[in-house]
N, CA, C and O atoms as CSV, one atom per row, in Angstrom:
chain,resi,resn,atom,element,x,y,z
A,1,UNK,N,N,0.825,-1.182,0.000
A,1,UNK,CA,C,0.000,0.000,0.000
A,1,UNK,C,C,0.867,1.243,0.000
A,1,UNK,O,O,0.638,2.190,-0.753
A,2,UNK,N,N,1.875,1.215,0.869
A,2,UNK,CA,C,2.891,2.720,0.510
A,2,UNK,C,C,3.431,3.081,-0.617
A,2,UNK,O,O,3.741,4.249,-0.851
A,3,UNK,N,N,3.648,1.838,-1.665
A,3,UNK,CA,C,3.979,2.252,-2.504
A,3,UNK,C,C,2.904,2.588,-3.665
A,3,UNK,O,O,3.360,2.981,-4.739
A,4,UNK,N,N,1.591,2.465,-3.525
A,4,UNK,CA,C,0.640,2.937,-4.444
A,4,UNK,C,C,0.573,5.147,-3.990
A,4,UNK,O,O,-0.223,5.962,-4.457
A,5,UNK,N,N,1.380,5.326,-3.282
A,5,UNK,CA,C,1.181,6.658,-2.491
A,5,UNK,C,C,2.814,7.118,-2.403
A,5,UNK,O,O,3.198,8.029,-1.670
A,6,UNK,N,N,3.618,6.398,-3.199
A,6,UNK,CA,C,4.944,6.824,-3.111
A,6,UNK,C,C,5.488,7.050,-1.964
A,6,UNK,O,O,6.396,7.877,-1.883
A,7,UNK,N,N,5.003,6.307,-0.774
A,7,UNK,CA,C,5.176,6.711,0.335
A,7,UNK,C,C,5.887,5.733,1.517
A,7,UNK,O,O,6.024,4.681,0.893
A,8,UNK,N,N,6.337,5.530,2.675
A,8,UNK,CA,C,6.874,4.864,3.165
A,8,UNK,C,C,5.564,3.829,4.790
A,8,UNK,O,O,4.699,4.574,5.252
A,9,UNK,N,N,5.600,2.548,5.306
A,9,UNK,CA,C,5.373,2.173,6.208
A,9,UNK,C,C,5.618,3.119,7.496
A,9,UNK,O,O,6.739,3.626,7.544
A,10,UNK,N,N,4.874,3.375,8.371
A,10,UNK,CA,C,5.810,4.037,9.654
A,10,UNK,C,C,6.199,3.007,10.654
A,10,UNK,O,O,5.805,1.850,10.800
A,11,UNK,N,N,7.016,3.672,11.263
A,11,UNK,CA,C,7.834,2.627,12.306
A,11,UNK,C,C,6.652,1.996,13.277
A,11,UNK,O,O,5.725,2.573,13.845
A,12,UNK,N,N,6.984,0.758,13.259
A,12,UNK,CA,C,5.929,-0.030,14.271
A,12,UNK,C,C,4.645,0.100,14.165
A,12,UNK,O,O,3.729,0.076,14.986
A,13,UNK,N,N,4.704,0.246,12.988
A,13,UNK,CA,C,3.132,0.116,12.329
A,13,UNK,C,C,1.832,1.319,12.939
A,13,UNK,O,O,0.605,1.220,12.935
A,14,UNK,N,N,3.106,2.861,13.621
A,14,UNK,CA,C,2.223,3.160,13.915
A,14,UNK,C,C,2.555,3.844,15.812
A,14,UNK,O,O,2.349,4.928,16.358
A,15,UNK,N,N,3.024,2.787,16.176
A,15,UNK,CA,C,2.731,2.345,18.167
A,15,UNK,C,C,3.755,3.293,18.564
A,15,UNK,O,O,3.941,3.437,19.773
A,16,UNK,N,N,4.582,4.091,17.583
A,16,UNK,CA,C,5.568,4.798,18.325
A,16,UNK,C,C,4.822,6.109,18.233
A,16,UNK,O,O,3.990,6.358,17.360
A,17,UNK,N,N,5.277,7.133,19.450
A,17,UNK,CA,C,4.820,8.590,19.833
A,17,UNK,C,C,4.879,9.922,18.495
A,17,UNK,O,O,4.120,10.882,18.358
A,18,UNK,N,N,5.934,9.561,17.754
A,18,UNK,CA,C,6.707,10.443,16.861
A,18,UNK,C,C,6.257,9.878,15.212
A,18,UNK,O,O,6.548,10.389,14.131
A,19,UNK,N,N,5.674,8.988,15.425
A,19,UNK,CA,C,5.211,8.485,14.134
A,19,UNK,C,C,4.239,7.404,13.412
A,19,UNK,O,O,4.454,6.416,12.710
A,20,UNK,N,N,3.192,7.976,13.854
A,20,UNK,CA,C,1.898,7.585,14.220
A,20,UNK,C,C,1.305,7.083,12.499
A,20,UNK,O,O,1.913,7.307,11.452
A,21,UNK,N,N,0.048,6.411,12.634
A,21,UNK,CA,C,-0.567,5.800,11.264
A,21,UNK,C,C,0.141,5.151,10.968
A,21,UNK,O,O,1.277,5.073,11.437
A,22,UNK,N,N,-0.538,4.193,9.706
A,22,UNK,CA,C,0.389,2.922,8.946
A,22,UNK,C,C,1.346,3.403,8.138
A,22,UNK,O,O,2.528,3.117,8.328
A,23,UNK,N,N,0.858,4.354,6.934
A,23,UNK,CA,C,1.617,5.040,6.361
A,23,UNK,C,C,1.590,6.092,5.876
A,23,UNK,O,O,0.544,6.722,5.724
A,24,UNK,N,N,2.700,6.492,5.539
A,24,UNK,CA,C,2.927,8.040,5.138
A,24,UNK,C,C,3.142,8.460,3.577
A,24,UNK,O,O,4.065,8.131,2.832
A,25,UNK,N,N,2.030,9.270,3.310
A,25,UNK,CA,C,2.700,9.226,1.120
A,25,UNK,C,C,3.946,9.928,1.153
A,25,UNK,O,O,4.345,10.412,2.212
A,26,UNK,N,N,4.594,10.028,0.091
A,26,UNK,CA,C,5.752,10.418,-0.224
A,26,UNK,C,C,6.227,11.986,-0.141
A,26,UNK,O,O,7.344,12.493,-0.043
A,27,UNK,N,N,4.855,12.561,-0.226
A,27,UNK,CA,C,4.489,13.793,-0.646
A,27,UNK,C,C,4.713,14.516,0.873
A,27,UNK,O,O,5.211,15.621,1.087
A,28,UNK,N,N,4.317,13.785,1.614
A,28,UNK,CA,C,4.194,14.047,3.089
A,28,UNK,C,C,2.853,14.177,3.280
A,28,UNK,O,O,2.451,13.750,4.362
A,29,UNK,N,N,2.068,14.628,2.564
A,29,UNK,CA,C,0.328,15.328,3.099
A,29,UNK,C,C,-0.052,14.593,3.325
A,29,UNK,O,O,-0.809,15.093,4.156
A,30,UNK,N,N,-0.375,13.169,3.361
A,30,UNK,CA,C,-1.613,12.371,3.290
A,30,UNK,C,C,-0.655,11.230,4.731
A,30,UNK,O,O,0.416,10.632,4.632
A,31,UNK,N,N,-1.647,11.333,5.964
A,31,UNK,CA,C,-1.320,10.037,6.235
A,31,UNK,C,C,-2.499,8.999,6.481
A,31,UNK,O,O,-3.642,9.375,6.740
A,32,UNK,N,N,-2.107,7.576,6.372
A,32,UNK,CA,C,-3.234,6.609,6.396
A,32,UNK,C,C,-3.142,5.392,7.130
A,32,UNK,O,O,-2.108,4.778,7.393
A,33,UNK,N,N,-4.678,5.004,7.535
A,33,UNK,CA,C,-4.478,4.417,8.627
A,33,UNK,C,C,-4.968,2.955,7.284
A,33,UNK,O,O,-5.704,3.060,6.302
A,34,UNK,N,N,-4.347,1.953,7.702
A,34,UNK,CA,C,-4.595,0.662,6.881
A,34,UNK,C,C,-5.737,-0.748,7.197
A,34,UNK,O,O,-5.062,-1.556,7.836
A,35,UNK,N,N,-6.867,-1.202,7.036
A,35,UNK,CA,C,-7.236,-2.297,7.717
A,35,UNK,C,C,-7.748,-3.237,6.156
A,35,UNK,O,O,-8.270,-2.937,5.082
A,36,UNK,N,N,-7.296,-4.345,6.739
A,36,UNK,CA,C,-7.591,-5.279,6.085
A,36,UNK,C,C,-8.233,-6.562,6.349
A,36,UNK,O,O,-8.061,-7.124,7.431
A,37,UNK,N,N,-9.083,-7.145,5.279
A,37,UNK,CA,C,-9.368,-8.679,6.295
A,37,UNK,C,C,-10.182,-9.466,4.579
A,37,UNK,O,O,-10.842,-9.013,3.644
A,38,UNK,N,N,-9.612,-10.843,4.975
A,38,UNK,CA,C,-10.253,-11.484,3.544
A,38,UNK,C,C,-11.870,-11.969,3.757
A,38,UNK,O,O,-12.593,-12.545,2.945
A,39,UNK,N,N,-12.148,-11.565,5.023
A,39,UNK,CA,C,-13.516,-12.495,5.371
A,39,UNK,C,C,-14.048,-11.436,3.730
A,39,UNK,O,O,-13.354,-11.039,2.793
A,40,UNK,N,N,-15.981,-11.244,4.096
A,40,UNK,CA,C,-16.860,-10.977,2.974
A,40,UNK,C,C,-17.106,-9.085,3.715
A,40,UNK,O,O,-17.839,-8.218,3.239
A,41,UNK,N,N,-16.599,-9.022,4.417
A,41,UNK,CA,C,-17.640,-8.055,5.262
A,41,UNK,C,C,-16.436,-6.985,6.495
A,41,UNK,O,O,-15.724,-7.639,7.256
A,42,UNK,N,N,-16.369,-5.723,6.532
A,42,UNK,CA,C,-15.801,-5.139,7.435
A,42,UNK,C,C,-16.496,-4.231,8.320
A,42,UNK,O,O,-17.402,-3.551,7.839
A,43,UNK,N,N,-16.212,-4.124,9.507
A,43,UNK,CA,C,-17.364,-2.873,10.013
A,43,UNK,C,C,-16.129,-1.704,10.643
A,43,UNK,O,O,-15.245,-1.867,11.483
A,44,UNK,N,N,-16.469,-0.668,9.942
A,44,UNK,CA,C,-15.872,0.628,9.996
A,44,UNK,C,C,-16.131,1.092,11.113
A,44,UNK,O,O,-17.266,1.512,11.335
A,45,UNK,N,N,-14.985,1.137,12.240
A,45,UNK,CA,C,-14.797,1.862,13.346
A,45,UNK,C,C,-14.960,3.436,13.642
A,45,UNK,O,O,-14.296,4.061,12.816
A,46,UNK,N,N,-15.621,4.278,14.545
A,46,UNK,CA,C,-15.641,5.181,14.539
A,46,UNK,C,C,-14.306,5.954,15.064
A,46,UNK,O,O,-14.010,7.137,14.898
A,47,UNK,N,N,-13.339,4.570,15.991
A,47,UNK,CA,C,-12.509,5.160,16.654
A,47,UNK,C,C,-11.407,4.770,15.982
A,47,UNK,O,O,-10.344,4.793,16.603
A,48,UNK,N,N,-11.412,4.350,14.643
A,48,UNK,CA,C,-10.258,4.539,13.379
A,48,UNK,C,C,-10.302,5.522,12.729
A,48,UNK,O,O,-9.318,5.872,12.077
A,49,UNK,N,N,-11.587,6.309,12.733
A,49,UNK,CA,C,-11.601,7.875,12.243
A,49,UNK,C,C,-11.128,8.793,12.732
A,49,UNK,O,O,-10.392,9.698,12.338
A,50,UNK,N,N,-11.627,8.508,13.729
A,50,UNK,CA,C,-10.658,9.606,15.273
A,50,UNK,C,C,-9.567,9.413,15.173
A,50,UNK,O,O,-8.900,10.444,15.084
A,51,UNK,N,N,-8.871,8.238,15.133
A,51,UNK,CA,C,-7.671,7.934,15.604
A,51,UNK,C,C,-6.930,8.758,14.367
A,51,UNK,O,O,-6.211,9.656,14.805
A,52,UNK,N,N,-6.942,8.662,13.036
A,52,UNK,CA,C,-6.222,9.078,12.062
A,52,UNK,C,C,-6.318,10.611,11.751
A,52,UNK,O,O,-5.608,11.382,11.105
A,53,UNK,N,N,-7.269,10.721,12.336
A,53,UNK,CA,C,-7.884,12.287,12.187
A,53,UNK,C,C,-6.586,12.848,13.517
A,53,UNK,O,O,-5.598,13.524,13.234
A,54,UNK,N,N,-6.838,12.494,14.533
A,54,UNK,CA,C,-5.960,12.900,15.523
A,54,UNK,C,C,-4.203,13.205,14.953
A,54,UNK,O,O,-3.569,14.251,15.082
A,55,UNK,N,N,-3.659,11.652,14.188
A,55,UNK,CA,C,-2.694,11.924,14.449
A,55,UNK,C,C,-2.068,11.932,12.672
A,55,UNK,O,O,-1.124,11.309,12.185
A,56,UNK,N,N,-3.075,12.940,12.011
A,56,UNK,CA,C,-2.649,13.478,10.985
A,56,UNK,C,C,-1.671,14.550,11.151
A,56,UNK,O,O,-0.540,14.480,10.669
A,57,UNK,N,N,-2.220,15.819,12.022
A,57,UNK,CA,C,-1.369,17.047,12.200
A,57,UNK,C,C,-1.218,17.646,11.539
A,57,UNK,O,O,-0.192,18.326,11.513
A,58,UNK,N,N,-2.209,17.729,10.588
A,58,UNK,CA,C,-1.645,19.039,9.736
A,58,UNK,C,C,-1.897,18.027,8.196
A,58,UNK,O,O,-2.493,18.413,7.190
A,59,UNK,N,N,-1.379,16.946,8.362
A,59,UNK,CA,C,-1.993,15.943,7.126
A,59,UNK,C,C,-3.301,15.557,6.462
A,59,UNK,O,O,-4.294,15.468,7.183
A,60,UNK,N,N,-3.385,15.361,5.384
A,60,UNK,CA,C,-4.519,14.903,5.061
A,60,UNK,C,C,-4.567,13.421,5.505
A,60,UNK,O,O,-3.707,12.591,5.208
A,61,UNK,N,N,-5.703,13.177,6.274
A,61,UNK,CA,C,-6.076,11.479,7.146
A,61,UNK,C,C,-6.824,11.287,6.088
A,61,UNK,O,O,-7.517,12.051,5.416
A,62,UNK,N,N,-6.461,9.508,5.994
A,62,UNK,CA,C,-7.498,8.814,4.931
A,62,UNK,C,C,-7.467,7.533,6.031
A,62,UNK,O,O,-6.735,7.353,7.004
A,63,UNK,N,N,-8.535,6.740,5.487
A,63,UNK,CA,C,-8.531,4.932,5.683
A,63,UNK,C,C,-8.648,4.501,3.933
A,63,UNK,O,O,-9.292,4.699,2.903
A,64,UNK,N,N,-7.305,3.653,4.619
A,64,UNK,CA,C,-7.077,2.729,3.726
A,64,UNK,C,C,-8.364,1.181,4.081
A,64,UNK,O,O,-8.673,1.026,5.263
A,65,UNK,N,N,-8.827,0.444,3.293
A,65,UNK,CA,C,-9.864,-0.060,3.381
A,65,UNK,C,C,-9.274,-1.322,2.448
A,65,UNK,O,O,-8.999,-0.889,1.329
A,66,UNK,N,N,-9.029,-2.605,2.565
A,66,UNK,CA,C,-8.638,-3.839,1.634
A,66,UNK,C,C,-9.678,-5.159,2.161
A,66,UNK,O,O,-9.496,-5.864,3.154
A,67,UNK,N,N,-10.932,-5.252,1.060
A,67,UNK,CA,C,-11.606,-6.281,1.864
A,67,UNK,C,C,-11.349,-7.279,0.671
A,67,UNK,O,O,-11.692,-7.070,-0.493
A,68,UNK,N,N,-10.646,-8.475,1.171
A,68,UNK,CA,C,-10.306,-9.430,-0.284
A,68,UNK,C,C,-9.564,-8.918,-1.137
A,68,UNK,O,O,-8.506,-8.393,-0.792
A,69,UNK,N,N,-9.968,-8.963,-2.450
A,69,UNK,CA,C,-8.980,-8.433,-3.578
A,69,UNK,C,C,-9.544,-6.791,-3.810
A,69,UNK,O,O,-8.900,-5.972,-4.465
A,70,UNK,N,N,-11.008,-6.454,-3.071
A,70,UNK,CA,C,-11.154,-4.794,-3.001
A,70,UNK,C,C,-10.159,-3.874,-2.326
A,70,UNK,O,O,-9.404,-4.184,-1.404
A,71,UNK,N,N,-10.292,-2.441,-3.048
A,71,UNK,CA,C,-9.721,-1.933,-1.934
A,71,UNK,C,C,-9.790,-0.425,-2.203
A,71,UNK,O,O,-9.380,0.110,-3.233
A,72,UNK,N,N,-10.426,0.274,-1.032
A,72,UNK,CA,C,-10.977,1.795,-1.654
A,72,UNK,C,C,-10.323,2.338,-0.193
A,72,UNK,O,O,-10.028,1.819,0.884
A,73,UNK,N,N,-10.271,3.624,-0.761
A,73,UNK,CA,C,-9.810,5.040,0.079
A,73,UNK,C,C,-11.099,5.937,0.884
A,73,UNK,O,O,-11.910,6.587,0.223
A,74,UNK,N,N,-11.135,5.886,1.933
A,74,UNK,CA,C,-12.232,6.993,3.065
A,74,UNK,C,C,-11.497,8.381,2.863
A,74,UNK,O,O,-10.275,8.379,2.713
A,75,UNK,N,N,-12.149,9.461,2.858
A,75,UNK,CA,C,-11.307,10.367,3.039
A,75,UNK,C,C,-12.491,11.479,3.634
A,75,UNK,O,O,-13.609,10.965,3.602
A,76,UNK,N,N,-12.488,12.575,4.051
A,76,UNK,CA,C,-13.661,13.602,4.616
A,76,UNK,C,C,-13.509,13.602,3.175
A,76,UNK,O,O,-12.820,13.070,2.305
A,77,UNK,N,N,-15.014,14.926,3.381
A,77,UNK,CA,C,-16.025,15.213,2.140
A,77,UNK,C,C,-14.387,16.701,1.630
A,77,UNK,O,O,-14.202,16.722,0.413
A,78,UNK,N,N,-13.831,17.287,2.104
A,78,UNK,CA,C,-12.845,18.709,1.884
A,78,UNK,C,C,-12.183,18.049,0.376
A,78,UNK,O,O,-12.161,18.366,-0.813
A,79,UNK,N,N,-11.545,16.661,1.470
A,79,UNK,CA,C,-10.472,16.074,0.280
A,79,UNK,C,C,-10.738,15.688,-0.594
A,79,UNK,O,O,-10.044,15.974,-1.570
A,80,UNK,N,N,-12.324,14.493,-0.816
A,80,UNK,CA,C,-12.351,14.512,-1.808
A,80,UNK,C,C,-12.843,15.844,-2.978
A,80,UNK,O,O,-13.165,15.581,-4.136
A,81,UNK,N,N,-12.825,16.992,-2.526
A,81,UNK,CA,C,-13.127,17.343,-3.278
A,81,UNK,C,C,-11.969,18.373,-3.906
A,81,UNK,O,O,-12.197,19.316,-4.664
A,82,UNK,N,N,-10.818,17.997,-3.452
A,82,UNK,CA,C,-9.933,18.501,-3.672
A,82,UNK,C,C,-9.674,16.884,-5.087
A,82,UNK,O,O,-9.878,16.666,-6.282
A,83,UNK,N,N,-9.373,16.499,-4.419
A,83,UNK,CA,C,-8.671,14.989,-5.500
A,83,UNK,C,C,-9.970,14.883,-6.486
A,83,UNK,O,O,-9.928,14.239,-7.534
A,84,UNK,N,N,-11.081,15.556,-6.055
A,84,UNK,CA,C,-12.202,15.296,-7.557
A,84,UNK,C,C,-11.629,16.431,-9.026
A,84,UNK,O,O,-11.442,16.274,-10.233
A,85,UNK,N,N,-11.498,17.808,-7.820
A,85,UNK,CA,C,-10.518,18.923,-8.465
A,85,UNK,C,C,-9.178,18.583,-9.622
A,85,UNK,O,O,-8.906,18.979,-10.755
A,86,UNK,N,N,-8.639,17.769,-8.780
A,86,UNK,CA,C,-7.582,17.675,-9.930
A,86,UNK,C,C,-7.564,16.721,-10.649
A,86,UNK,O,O,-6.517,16.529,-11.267
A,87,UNK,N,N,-8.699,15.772,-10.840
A,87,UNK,CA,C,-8.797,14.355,-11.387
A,87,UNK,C,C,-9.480,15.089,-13.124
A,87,UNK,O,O,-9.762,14.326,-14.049
């Protein structure tokens, strides 16, 4: 996934103080929190929104989302309409 975002894993997936979320794009703006699972079905946490929202800082927070071979981007309503902007 970091590399669809030119971007790097963060240390410890996250658990350290200084470098929070799964990963970071390359760009620096965007950081994202990652969940995955092959069952049929995921239920979207409210406190994975918070959590990425918190420790964006200044970043754009997304969820990364991989159910099986799917796999789509959450983002607030701002961004996408920024990334609809330049699409």
């Amino acid at each position: 996934m970091a590399s669809a975002v030119r971007g790097r894993r963060t240390l410890g997936s996250g658990n350290l103080p200084f470098d929070k979320g799964d990963v970071v794009s390359g760009n620096r703006k965007w950081r994202i929190e990652c969940k995955r699972t092959d069952k049929d079905r995921m239920t979207i946490e409210r406190k994975w929104l918070i959590k990425i929202m918190k420790e964006s800082r200044g970043q754009i927070p997304a969820l990364n989302i991989q159910i099986g071979d799917l796999e789509f981007y959450l983002v607030r309503p701002d961004e996408f309409g920024y990334i609809y902007e330049k699409a």
